[in-house]
C-alpha positions as CSV (number, residue, x, y, z in Angstrom):
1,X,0.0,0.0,0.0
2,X,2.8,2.1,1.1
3,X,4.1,1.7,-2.3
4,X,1.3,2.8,-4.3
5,X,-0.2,5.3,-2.1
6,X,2.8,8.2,-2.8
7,X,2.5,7.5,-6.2
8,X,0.4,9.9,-8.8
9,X,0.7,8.2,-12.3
10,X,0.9,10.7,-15.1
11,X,-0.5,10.7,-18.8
12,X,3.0,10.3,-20.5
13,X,2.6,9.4,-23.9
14,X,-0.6,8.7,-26.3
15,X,-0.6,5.9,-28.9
16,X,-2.9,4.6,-31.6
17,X,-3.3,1.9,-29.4
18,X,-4.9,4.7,-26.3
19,X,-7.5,5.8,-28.9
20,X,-8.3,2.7,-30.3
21,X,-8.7,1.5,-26.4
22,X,-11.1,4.1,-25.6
23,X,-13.4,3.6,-28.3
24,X,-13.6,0.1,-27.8
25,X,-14.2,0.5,-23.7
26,X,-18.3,0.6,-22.8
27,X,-18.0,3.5,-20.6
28,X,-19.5,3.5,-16.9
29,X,-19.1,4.6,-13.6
30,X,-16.5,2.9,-12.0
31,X,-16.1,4.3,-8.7
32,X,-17.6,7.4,-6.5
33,X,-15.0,9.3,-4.6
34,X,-16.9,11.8,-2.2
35,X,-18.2,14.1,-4.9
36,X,-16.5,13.0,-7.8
37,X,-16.7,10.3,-10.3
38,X,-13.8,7.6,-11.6
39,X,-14.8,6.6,-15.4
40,X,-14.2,3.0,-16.7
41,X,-12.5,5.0,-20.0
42,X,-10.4,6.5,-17.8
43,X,-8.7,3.0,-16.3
44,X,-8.9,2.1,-20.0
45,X,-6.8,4.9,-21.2
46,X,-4.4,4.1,-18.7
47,X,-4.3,0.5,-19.2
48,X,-3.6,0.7,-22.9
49,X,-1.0,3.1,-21.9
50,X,0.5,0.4,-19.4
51,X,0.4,-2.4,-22.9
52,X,2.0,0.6,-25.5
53,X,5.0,0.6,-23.1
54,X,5.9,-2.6,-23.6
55,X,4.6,-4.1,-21.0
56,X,2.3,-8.0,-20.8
57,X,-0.9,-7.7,-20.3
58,X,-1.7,-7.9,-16.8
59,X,-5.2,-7.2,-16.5
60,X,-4.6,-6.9,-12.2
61,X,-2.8,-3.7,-13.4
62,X,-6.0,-2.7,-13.3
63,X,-6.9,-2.4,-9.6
64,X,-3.5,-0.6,-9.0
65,X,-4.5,2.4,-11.4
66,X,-8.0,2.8,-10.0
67,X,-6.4,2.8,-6.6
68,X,-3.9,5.7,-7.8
69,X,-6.9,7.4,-9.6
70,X,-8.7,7.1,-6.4
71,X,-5.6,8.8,-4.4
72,X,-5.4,11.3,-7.0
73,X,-9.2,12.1,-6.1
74,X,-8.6,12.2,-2.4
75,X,-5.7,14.6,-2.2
76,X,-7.6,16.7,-4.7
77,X,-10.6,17.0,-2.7
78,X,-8.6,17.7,0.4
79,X,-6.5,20.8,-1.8
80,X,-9.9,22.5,-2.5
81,X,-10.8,22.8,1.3
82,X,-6.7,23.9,2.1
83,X,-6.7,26.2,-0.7
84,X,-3.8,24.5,-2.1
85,X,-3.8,25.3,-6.2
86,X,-1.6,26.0,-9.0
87,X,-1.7,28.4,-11.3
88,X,-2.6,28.0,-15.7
89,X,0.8,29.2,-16.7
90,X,2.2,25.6,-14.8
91,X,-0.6,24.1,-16.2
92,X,0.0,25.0,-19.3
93,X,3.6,23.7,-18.9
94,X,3.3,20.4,-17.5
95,X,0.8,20.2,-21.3
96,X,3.8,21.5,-23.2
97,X,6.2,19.6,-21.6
98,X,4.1,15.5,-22.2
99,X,3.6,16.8,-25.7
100,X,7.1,17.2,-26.2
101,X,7.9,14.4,-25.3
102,X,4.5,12.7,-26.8
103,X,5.1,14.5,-30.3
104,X,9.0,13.5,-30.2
105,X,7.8,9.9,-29.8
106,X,5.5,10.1,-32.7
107,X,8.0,11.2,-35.2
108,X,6.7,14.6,-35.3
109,X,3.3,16.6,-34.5
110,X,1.3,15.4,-37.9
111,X,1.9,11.4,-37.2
112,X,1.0,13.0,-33.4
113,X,-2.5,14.1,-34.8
114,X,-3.2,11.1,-36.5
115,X,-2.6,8.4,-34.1
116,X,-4.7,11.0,-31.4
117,X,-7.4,11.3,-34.2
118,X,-7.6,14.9,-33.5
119,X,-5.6,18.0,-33.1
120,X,-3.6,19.2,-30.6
121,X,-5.2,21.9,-29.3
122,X,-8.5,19.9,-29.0
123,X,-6.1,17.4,-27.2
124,X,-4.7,20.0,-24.9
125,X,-8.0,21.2,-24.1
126,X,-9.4,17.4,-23.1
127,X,-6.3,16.8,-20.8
128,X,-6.6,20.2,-19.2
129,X,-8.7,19.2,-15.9
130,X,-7.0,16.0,-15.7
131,X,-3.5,17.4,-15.4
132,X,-4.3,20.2,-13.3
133,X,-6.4,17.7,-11.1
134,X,-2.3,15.9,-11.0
135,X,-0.6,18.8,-10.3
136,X,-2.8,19.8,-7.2
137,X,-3.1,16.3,-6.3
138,X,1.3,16.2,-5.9
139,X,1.5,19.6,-4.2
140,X,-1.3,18.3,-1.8
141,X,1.1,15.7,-1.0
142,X,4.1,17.8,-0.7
143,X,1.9,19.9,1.7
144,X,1.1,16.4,3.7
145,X,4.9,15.8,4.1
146,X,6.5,18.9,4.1
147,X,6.9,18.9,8.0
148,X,8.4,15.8,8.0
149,X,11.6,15.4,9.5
150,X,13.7,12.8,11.1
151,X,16.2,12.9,14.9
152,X,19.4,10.9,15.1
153,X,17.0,8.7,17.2
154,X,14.5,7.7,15.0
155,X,17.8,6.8,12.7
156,X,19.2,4.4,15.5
157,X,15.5,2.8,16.0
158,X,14.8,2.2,12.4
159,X,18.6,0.8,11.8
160,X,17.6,-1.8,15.4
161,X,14.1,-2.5,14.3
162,X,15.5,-4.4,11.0
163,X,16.5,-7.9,11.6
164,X,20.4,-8.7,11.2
165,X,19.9,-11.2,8.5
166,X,17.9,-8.1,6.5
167,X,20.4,-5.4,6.6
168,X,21.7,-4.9,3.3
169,X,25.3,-5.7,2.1
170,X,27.1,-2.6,0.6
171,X,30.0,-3.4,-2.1
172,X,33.3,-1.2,-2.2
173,X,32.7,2.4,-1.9
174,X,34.6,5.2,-2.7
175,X,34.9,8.6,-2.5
176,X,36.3,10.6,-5.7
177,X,37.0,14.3,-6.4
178,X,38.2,15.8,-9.9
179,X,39.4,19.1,-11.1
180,X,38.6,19.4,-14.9
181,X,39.9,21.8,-17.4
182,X,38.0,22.2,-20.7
183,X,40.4,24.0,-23.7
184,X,38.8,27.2,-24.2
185,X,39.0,29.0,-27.8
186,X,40.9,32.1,-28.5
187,X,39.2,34.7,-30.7
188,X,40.0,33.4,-33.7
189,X,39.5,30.3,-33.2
190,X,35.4,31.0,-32.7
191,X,35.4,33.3,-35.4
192,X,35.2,29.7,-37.9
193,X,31.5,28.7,-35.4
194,X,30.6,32.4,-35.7
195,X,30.4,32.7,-39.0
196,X,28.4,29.7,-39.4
197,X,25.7,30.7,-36.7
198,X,25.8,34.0,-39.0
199,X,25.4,32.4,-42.0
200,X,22.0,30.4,-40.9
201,X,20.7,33.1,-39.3
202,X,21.2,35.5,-42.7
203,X,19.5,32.4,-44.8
204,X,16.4,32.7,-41.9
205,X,16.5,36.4,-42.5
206,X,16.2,35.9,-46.0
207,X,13.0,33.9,-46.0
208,X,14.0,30.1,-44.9
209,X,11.9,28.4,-42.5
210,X,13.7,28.3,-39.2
211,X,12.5,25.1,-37.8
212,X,13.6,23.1,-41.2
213,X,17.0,25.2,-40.8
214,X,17.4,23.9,-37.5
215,X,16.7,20.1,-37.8
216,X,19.5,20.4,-40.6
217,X,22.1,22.0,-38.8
218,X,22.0,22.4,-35.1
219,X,23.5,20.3,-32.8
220,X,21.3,20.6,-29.8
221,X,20.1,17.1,-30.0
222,X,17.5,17.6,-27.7
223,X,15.7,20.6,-29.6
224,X,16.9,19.5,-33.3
225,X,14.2,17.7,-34.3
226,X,11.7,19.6,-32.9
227,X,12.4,22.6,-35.2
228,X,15.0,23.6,-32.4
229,X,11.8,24.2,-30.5
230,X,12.8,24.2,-26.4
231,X,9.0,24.8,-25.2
232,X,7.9,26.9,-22.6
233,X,10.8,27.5,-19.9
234,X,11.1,30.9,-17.2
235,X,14.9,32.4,-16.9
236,X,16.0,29.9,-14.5
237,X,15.8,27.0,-17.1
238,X,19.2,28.6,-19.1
239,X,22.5,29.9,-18.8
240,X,22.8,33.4,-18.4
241,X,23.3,34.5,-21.6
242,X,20.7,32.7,-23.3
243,X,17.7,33.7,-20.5
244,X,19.3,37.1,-21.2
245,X,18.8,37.2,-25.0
246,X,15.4,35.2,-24.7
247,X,13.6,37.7,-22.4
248,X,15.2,40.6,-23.8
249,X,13.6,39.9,-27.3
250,X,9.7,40.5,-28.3
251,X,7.8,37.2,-30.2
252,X,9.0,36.6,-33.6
253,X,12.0,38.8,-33.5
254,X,15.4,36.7,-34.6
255,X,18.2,37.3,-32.1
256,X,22.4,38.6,-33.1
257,X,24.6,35.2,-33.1
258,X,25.5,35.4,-29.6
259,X,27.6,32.7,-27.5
260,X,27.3,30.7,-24.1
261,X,29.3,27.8,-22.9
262,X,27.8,25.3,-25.2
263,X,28.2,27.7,-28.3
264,X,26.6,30.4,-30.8
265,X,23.1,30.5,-30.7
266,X,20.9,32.2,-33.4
267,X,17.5,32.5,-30.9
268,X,13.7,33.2,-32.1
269,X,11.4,34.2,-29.5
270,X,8.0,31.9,-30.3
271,X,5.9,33.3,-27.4
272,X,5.9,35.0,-24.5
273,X,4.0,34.2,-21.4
274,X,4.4,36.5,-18.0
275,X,7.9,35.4,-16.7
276,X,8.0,31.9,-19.3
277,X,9.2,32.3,-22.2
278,X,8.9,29.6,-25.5
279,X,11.7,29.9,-27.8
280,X,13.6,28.0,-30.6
281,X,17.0,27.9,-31.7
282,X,19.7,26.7,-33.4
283,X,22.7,25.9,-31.8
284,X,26.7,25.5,-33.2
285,X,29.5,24.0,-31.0
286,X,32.7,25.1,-30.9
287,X,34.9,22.3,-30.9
288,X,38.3,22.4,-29.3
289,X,41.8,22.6,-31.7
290,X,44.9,20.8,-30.9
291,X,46.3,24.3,-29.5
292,X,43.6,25.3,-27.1
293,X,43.9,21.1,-26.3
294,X,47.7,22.1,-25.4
295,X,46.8,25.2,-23.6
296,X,44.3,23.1,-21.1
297,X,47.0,20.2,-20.7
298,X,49.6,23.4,-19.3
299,X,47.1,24.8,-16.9
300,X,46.1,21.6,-15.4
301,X,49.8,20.5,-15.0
302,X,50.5,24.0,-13.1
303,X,47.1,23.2,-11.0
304,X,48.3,20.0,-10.1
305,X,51.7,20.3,-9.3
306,X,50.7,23.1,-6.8
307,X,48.1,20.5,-5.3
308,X,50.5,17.5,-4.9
309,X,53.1,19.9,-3.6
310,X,50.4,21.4,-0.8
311,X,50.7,25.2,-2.2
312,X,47.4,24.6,-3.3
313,X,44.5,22.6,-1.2
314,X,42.3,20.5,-3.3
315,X,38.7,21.3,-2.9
316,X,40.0,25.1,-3.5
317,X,41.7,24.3,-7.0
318,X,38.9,22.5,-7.5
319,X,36.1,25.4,-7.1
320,X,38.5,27.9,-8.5
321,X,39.9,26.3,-11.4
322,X,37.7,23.1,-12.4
323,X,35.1,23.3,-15.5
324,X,32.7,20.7,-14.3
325,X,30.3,22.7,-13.0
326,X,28.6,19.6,-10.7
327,X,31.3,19.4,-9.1
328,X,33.4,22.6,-8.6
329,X,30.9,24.0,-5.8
330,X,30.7,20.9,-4.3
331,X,34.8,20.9,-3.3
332,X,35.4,18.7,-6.6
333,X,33.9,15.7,-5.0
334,X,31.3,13.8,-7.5
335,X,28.0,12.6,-5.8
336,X,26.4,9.1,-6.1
337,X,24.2,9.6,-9.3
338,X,21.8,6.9,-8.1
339,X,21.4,9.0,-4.8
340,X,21.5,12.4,-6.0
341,X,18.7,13.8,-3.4
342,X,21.2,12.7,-0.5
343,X,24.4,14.6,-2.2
344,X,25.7,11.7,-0.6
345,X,29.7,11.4,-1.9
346,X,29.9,8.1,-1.0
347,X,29.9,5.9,-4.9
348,X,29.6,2.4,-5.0
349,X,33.2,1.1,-7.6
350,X,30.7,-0.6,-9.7
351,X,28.6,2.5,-10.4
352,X,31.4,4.5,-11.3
353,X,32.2,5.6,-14.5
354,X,34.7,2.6,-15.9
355,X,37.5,5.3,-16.5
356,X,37.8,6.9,-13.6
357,X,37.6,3.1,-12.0
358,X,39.9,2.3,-13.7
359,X,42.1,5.2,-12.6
360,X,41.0,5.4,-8.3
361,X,41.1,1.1,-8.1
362,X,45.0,1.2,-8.5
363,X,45.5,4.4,-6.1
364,X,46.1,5.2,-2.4
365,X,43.6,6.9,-0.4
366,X,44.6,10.6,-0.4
367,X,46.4,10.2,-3.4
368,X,45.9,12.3,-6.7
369,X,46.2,10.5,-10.6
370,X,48.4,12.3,-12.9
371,X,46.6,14.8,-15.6
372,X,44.9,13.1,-18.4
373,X,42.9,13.7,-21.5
374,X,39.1,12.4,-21.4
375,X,35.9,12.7,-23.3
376,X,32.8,14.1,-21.1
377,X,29.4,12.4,-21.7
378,X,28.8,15.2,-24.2
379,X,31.5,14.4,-26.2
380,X,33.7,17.1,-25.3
381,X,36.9,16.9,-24.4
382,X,39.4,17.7,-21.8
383,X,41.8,16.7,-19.1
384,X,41.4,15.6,-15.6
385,X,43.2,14.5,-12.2
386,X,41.3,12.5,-9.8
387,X,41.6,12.4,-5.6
388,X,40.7,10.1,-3.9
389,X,39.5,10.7,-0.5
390,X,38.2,7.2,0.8
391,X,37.6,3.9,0.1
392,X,35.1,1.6,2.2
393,X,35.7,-2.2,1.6
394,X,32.3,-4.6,1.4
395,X,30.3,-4.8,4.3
396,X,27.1,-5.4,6.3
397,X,24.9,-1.8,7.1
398,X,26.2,0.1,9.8
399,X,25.2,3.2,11.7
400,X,29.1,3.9,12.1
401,X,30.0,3.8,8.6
402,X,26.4,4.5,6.4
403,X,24.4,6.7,8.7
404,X,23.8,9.3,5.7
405,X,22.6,6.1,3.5
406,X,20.6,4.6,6.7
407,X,18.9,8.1,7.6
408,X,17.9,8.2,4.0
409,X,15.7,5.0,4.5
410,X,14.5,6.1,7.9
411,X,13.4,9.4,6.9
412,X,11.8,7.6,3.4
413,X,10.0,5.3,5.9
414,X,8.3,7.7,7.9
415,X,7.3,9.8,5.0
416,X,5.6,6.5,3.5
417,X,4.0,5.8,6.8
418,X,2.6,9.7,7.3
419,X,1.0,9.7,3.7
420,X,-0.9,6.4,4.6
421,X,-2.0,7.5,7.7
422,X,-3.3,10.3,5.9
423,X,-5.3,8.2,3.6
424,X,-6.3,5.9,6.0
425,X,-7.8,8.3,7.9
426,X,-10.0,10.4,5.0
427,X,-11.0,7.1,3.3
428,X,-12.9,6.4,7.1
429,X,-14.4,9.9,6.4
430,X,-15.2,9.8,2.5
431,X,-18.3,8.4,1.1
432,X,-16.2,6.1,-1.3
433,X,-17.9,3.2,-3.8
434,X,-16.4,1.0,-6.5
435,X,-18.1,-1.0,-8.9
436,X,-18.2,-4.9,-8.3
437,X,-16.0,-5.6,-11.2
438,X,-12.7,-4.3,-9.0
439,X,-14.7,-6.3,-5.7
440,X,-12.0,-8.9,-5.8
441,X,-8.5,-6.6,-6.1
442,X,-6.4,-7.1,-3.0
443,X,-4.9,-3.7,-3.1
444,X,-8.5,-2.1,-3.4
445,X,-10.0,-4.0,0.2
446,X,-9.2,-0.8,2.4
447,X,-10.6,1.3,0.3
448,X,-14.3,-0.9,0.5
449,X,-14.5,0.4,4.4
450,X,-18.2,2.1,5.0
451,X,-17.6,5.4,5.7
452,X,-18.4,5.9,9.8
């Protein structure tokens, strides 16, 4: 119950399949949730969603989206008597951002229309109630929660209560810090990505479509194929520069070839929205020469050498000096991507990236690996040394060495208990009724208790 009860589903992606689902489905009343109705076409819609994913048909699946649907319901109802809302423009959003994602998987907004058998602002318009019903539903939960806290204590009794043949076994762990140096471009080395930024942007002045422009030349992969389309997004969402150029421009105006870290950008303003703002662009990376290459390998060198000597402490060279910019505030050290909420430091060897295990399993604690060159997920390139700062051999859970990982569990343990005990005690006081066909689903039995 625990399980299901935190979790909202969301409408992610429409198929052929969803459409052809709902027009087969006999539509009824499926359940009565205080003063709102659960429709069978909406279980339906959901279920055929469940199959287009990939996933066997499980027709049980059933009883566990009704019982989300009739969460969904309960927190909503409580939001309207907390006055806890959201407002259209992150309505609107949350719509722009599942078609983007809906549209990308259909191979583009036409093949979109046809599988939803109808356009997408009709679409947008149907989804509307049900999204913003989702979004007040979540923050009603947040609300639930958001006192929640957890002592040093309730750590230690959580860590006894689990029997010692239960307590999970942790492999090797380590703790790894980087400084990274990217090669940066002199002048005339950009003027070569300049002009080619300038170049689109003078065939987009002269009459070519922008969005055909872009699929054929930018290398933002993620806004390529959308017509280099980024949706609707407020200034927090960019680099500096680019929120700067994007609010400073009115709709339909075509921005100067301007630069940020990932490149020149030739920007379009779509639409604007109170503080969002939808824009499209078209991006062109500067790639790195054999000279600026050289440059980066010098500076890193100088860098290190005043580390290893102790002129220069690490988690300082590391904030002052190092390009990675998810690591350089946090004193170099690179957190546990599976665990990112935690900022826990602490990496299991067989999660790490294989380079840099390769590099750390043959070093000392305390030690620092010699500069090297390296390719970053994004293909760019540059050179690195690595520290490492600890290493934990295999073990049983312990409060003396995995508190931060223990109190993670504790604290996830007692928000899962508070949200039940929430819904346990509104389904005792909600007039609640679901038809007989769900009668027999396990997961639904609590939710059958007459109201008192």
């Amino acid at each position: 119950m625990r399980k299901t009860l935190g979790i909202i589903s969301a409408l992610l992606f429409i198929t052929l399949t969803h459409v052809q689902a709902q027009k087969r489905s006999i539509d009824k009343i499926a359940a009565v949730v205080g003063s709102t109705i659960v429709l069978q076409s909406d279980i339906e819609m959901q279920y055929a969603q469940y199959l287009a994913q990939g996933n066997p048909e499980n027709p049980e699946i059933k009883c566990t989206i009704l019982q989300q649907i009739l969460a969904q319901k309960l927190l909503a109802q409580q939001a309207v008597i907390d006055s806890v809302t959201v407002t259209e423009p992150q309505v609107d959003d949350e719509i722009d951002r599942r078609l983007r994602v809906m549209t990308s998987r259909a191979g583009g907004q036409e093949r979109l229309e046809q599988f939803l058998n109808r356009s997408v602002i009709q679409y947008k318009d149907e989804i509307r109630p049900d999204i913003r019903e989702q979004l007040v539903a979540n923050k009603m939960q947040g609300k639930i929660t958001e006192n929640v806290g957890i002592t040093p204590l309730e750590v230690k009794r959580f860590y006894d209560a689990i029997p010692q043949d239960s307590l999970p076994y942790y492999n090797t762990e380590v703790e790894v810090g980087e400084v990274v140096i990217y090669p940066t471009l002199n002048k005339l080395e950009k003027e070569v990505y300049r002009d080619k930024a300038e170049a689109l942007r003078l065939r987009i002045k002269g009459g070519e479509d922008f969005g055909t422009l872009a699929r054929l030349y930018s290398q933002d992969p993620g806004s390529a194929r959308e017509g280099g389309d980024l949706g609707f997004a407020d200034r927090s969402t960019f680099v500096k520069e680019f929120a700067a150029m994007a609010f400073k421009l009115k709709p339909g105006e075509l921005s100067p070839v301007f630069e940020t870290e990932y490149g020149f950008h030739v920007l379009q303003v779509v639409e604007r929205r109170g503080e969002q703002v939808n824009v499209r662009h078209i991006l062109i990376k500067s790639e790195s020469t054999s000279e600026s290459l050289q440059r980066a390998k010098v500076h890193i060198d100088s860098i290190y050498t005043k580390v290893k000597e102790g002129k220069l402490d690490f988690a300082t060279s590391a904030s002052l000096y190092s390009g990675n910019n998810e690591t350089k505030y946090n004193g170099g050290m690179l957190l546990n991507a599976e665990n990112v909420q935690s900022r826990t430091t602490f990496i299991p060897t067989d999660k790490l990236d294989a380079q840099v295990f390769l590099t750390v399993d043959t070093m000392k604690v305390g030690s620092y690996s010699e500069p090297s060159i390296f390719t970053a997920a994004d293909g760019k390139q540059g050179y690195r040394f690595l520290y490492l700062k600890s290493k934990t051999g295999p073990h049983k859970a312990n409060l003396e060495q995995d508190f931060p990982k223990i109190k993670d569990a504790a604290f996830e343990d007692k928000t899962s208990r508070t949200v039940s005990e929430w819904f346990e005690k509104r389904r005792k006081t909600t007039y609640i009724k679901i038809d007989n066909e769900f009668s027999t689903c396990s997961i639904l039995q609590s939710w059958l208790t007459p109201v008192n």
